[in-house]
PDB file with one MODEL, atoms N, CA, C and O in Angstrom:
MODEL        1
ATOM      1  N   UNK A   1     -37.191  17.816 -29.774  1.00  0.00           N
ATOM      2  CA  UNK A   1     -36.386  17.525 -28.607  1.00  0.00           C
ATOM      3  C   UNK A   1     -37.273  17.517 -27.372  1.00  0.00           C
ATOM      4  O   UNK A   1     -38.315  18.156 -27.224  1.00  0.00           O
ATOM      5  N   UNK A   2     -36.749  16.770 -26.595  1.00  0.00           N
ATOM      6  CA  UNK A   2     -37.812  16.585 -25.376  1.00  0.00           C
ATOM      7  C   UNK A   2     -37.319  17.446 -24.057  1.00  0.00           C
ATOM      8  O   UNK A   2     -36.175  17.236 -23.655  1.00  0.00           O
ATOM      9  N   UNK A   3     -37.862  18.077 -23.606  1.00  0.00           N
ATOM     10  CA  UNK A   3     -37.390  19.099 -22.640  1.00  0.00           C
ATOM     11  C   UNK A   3     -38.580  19.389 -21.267  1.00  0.00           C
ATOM     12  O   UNK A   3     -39.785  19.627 -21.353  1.00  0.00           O
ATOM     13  N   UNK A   4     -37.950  19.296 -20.375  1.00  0.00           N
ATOM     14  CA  UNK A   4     -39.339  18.780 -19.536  1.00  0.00           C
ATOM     15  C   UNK A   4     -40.338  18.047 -19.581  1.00  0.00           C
ATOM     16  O   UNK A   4     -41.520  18.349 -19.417  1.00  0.00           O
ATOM     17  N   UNK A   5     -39.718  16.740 -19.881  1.00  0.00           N
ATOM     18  CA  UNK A   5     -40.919  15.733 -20.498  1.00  0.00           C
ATOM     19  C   UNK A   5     -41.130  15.061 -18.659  1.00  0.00           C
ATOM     20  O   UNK A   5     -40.285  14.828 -17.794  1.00  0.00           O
ATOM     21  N   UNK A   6     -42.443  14.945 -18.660  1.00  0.00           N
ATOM     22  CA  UNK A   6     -43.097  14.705 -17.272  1.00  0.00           C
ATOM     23  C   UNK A   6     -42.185  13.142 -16.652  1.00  0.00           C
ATOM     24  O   UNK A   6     -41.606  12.855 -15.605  1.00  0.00           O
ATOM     25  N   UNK A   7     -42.430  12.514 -17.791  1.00  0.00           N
ATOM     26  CA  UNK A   7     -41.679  11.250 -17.906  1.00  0.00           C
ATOM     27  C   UNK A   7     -39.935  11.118 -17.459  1.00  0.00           C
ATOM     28  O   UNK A   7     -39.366  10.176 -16.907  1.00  0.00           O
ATOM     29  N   UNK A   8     -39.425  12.324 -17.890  1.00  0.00           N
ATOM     30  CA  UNK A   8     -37.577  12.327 -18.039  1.00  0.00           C
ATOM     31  C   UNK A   8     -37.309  12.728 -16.586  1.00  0.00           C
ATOM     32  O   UNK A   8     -37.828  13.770 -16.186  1.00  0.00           O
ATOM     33  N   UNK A   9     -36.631  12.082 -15.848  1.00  0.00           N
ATOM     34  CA  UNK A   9     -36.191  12.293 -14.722  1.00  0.00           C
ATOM     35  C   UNK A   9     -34.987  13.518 -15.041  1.00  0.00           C
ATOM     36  O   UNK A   9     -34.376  13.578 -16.108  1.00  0.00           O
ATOM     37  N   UNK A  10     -34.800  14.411 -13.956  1.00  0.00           N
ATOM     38  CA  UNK A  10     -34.297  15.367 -14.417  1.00  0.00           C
ATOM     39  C   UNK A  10     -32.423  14.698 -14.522  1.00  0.00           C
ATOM     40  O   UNK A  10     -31.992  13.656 -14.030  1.00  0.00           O
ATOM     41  N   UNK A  11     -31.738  15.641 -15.250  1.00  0.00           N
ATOM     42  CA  UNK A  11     -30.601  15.052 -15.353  1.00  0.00           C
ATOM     43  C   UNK A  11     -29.656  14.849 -14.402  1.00  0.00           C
ATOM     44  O   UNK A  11     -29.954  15.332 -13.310  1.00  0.00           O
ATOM     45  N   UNK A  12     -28.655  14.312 -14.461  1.00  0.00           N
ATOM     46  CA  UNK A  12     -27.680  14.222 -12.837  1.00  0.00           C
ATOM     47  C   UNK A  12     -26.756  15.195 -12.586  1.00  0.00           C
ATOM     48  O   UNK A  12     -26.149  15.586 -13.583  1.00  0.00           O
ATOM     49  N   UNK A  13     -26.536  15.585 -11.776  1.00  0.00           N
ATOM     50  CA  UNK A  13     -25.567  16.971 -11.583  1.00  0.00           C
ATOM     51  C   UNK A  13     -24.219  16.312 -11.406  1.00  0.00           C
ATOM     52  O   UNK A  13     -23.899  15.276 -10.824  1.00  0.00           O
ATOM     53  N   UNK A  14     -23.353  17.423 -12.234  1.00  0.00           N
ATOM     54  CA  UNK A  14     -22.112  16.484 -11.812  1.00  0.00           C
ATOM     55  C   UNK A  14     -21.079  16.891 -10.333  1.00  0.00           C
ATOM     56  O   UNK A  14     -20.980  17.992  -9.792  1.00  0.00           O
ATOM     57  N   UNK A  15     -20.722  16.209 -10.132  1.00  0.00           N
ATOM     58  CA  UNK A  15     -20.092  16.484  -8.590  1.00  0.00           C
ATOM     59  C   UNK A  15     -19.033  17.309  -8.434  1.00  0.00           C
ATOM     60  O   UNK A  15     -18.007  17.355  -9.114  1.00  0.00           O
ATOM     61  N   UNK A  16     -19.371  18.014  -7.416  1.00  0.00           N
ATOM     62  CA  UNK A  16     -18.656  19.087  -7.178  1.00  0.00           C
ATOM     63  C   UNK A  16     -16.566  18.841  -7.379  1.00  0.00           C
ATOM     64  O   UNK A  16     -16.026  17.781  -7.698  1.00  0.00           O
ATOM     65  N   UNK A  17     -15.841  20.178  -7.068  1.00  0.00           N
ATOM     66  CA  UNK A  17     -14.670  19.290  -7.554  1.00  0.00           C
ATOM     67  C   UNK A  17     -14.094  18.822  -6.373  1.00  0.00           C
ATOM     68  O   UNK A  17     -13.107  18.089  -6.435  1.00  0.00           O
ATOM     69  N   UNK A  18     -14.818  19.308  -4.792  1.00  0.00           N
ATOM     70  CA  UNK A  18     -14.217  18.530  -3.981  1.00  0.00           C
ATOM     71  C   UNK A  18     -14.947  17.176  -3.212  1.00  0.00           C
ATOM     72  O   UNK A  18     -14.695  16.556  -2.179  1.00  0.00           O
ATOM     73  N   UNK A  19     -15.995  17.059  -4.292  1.00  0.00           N
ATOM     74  CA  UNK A  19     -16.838  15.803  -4.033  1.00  0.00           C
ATOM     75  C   UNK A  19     -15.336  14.608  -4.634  1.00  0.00           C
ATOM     76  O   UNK A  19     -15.389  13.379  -4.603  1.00  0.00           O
ATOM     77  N   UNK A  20     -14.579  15.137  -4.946  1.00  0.00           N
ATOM     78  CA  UNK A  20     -13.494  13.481  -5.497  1.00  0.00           C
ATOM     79  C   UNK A  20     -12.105  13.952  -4.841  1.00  0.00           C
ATOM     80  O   UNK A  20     -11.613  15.080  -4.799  1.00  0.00           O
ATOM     81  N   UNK A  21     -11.711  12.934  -4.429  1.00  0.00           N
ATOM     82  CA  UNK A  21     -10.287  13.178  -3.770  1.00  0.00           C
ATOM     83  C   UNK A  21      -9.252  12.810  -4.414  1.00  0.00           C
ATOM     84  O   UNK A  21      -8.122  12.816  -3.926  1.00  0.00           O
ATOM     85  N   UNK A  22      -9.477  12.522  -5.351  1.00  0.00           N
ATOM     86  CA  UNK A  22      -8.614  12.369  -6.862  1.00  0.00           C
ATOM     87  C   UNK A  22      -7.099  11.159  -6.384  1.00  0.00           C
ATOM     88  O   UNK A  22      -6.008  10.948  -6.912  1.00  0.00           O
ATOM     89  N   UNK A  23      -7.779  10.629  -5.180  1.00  0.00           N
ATOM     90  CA  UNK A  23      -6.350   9.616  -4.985  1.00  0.00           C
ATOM     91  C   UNK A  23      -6.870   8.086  -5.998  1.00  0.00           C
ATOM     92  O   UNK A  23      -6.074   7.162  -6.162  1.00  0.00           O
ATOM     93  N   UNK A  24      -8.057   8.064  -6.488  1.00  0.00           N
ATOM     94  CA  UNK A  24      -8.556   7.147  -7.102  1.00  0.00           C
ATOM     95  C   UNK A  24      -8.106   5.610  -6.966  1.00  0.00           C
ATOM     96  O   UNK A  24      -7.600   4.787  -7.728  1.00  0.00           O
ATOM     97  N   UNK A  25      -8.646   5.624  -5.276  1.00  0.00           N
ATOM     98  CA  UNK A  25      -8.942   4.487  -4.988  1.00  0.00           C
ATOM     99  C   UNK A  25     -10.201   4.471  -4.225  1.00  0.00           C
ATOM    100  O   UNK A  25     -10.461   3.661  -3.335  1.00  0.00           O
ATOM    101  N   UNK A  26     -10.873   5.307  -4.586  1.00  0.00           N
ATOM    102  CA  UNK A  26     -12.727   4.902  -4.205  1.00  0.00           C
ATOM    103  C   UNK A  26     -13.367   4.182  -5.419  1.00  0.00           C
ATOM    104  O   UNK A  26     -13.363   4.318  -6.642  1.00  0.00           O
ATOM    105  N   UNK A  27     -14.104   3.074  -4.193  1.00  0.00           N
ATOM    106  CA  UNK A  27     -14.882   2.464  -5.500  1.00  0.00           C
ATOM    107  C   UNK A  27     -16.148   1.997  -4.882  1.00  0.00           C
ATOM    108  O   UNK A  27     -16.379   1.239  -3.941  1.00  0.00           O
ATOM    109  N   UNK A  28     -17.019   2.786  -5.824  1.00  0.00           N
ATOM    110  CA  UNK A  28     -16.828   3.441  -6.784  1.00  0.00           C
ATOM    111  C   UNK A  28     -16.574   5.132  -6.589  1.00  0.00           C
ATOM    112  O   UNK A  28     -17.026   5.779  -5.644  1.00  0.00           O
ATOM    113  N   UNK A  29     -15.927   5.568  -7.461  1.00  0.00           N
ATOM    114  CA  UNK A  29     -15.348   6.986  -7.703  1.00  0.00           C
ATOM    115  C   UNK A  29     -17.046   7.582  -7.606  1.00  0.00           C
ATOM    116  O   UNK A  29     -17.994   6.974  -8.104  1.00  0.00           O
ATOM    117  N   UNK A  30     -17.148   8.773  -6.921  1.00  0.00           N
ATOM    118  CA  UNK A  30     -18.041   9.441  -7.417  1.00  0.00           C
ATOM    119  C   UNK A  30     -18.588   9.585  -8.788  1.00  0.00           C
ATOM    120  O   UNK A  30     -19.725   9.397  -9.223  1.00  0.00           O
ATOM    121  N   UNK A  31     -17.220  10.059  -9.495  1.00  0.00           N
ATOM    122  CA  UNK A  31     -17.670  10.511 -11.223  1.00  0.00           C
ATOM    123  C   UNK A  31     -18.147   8.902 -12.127  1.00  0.00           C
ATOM    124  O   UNK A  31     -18.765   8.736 -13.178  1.00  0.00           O
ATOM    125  N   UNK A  32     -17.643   8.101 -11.331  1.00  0.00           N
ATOM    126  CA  UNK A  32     -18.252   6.864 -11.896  1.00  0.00           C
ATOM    127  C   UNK A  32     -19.795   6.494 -11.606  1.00  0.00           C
ATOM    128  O   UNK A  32     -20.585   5.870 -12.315  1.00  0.00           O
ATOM    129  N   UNK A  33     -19.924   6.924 -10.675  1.00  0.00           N
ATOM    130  CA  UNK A  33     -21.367   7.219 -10.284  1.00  0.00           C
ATOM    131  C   UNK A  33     -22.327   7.769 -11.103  1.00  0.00           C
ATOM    132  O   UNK A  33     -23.338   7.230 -11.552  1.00  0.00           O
ATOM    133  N   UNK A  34     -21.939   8.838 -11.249  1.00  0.00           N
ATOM    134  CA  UNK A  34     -22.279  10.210 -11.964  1.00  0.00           C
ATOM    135  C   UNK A  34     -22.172   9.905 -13.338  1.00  0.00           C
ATOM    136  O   UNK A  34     -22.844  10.696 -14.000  1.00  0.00           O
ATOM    137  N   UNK A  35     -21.674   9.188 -13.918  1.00  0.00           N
ATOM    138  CA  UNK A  35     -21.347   8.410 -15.429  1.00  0.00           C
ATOM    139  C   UNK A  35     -22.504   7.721 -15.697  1.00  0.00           C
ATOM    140  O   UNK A  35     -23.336   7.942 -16.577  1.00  0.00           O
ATOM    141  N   UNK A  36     -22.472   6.661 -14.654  1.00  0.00           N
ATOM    142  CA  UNK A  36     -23.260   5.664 -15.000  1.00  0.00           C
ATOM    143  C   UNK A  36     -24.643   6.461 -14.782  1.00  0.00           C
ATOM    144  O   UNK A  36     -25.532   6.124 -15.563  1.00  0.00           O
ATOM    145  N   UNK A  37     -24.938   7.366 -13.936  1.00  0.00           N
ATOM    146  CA  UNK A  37     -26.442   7.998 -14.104  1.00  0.00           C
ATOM    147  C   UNK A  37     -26.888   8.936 -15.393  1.00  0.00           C
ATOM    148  O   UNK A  37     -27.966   9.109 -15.963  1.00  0.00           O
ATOM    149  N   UNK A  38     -25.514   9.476 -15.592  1.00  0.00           N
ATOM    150  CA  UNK A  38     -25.987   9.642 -17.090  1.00  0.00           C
ATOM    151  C   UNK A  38     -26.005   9.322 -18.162  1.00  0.00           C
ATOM    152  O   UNK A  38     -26.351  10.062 -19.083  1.00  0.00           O
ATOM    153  N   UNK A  39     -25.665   8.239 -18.275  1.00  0.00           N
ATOM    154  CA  UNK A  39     -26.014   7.469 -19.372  1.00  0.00           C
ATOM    155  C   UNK A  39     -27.234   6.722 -19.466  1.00  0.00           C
ATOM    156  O   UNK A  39     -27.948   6.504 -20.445  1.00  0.00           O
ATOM    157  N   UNK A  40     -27.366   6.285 -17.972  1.00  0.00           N
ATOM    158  CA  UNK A  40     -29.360   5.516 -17.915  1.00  0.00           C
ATOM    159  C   UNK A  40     -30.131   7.289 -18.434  1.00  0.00           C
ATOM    160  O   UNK A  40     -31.116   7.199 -19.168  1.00  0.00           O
ATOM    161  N   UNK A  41     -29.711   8.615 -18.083  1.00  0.00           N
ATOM    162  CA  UNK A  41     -30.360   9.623 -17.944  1.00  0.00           C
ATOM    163  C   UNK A  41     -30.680   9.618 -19.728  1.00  0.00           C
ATOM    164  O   UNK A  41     -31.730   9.746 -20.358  1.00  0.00           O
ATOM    165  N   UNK A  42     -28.927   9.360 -20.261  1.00  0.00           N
ATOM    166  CA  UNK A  42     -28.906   9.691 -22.117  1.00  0.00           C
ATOM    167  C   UNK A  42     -30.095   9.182 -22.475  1.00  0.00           C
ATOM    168  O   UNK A  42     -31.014   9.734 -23.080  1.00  0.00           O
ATOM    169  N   UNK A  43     -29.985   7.763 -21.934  1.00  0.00           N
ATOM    170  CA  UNK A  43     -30.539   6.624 -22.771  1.00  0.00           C
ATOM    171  C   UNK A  43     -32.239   6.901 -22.276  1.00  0.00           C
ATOM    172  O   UNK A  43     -32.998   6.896 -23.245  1.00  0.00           O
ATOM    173  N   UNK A  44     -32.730   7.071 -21.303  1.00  0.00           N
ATOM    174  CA  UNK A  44     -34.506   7.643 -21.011  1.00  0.00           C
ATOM    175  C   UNK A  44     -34.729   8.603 -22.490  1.00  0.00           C
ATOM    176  O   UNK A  44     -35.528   8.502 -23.421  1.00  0.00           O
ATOM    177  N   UNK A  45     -33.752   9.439 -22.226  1.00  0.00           N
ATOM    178  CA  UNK A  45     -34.130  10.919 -22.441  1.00  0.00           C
ATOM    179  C   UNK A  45     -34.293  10.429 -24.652  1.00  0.00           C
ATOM    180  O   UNK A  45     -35.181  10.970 -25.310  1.00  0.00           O
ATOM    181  N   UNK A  46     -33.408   9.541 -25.241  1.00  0.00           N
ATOM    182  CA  UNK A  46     -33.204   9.051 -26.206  1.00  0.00           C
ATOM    183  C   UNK A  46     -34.659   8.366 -26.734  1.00  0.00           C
ATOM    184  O   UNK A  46     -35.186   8.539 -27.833  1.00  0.00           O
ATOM    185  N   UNK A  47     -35.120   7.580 -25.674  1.00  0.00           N
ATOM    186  CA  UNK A  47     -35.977   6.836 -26.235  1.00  0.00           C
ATOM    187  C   UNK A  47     -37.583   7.789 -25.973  1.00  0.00           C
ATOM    188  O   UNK A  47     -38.485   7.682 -26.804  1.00  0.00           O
ATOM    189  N   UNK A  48     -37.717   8.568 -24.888  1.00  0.00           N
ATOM    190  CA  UNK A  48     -38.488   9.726 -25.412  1.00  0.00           C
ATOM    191  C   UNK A  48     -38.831  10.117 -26.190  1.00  0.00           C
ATOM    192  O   UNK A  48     -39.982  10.310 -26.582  1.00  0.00           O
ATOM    193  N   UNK A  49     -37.252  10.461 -26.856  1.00  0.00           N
ATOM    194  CA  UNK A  49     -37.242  11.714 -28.154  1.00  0.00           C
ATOM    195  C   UNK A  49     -37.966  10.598 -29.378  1.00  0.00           C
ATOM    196  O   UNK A  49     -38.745  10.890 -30.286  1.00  0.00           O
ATOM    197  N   UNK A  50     -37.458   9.415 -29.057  1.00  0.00           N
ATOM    198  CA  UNK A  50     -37.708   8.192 -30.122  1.00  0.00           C
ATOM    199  C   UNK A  50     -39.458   8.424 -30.264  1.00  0.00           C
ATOM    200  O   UNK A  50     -39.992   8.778 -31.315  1.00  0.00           O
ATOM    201  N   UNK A  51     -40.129   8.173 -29.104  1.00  0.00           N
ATOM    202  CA  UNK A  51     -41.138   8.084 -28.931  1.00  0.00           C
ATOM    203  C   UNK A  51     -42.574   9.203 -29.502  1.00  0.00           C
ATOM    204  O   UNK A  51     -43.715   8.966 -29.899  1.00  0.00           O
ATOM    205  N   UNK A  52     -41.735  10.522 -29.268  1.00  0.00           N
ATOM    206  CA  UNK A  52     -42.095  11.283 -29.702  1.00  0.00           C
ATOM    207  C   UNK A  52     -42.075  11.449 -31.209  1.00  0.00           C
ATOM    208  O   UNK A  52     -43.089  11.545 -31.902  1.00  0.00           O
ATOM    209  N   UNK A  53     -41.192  11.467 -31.522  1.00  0.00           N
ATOM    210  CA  UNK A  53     -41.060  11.414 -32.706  1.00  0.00           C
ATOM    211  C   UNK A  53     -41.689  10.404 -33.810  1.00  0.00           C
ATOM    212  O   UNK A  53     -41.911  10.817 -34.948  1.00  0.00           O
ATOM    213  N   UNK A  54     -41.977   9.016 -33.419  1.00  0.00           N
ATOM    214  CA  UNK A  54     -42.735   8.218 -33.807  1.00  0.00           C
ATOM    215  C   UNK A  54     -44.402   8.662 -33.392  1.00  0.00           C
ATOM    216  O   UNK A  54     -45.353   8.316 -34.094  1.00  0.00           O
ATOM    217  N   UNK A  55     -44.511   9.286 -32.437  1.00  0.00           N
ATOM    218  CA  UNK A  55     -46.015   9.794 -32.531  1.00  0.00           C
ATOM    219  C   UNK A  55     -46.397  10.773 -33.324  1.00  0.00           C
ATOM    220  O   UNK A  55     -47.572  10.821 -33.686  1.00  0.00           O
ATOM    221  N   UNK A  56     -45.264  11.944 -33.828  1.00  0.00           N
ATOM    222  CA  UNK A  56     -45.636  12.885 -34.250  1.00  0.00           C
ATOM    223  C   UNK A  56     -45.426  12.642 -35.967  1.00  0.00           C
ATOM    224  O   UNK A  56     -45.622  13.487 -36.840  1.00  0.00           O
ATOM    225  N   UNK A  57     -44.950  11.168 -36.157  1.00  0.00           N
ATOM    226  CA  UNK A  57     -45.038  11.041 -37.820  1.00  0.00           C
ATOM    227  C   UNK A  57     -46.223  10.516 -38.169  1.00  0.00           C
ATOM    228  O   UNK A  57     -46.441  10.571 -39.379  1.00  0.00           O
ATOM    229  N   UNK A  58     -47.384   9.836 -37.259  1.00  0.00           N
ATOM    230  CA  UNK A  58     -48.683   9.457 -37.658  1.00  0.00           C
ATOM    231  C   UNK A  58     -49.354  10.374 -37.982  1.00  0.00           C
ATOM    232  O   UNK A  58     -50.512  10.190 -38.355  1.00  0.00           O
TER     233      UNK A  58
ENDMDL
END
């Protein structure tokens, strides 16, 4: 598992609970924000582990 990899941007914090005003008509919503950064975050942090792992089977 990759854990402080120099490379992995650290992960996204999720927003506080009065960072959303829950009338959900912001757009974009904070937590949509916050979604979409962690999933580019999943997907870094995925192909890392990929990476690593392909180095460490040679």
């Amino acid at each position: 598992m990759v854990k402080n990899a120099p490379n992995l941007p650290e992960e996204p914090e999720k927003p506080l609970k009065d960072d959303c005003c829950g009338g959900g008509s912001c757009c974009p919503c904070v937590w949509d924000a916050y979604f979409e950064k962690l999933e580019q975050w999943k997907a870094a942090k995925k192909a890392l582990e990929q990476q690593d792992t392909a180095e460490n089977t040679k």
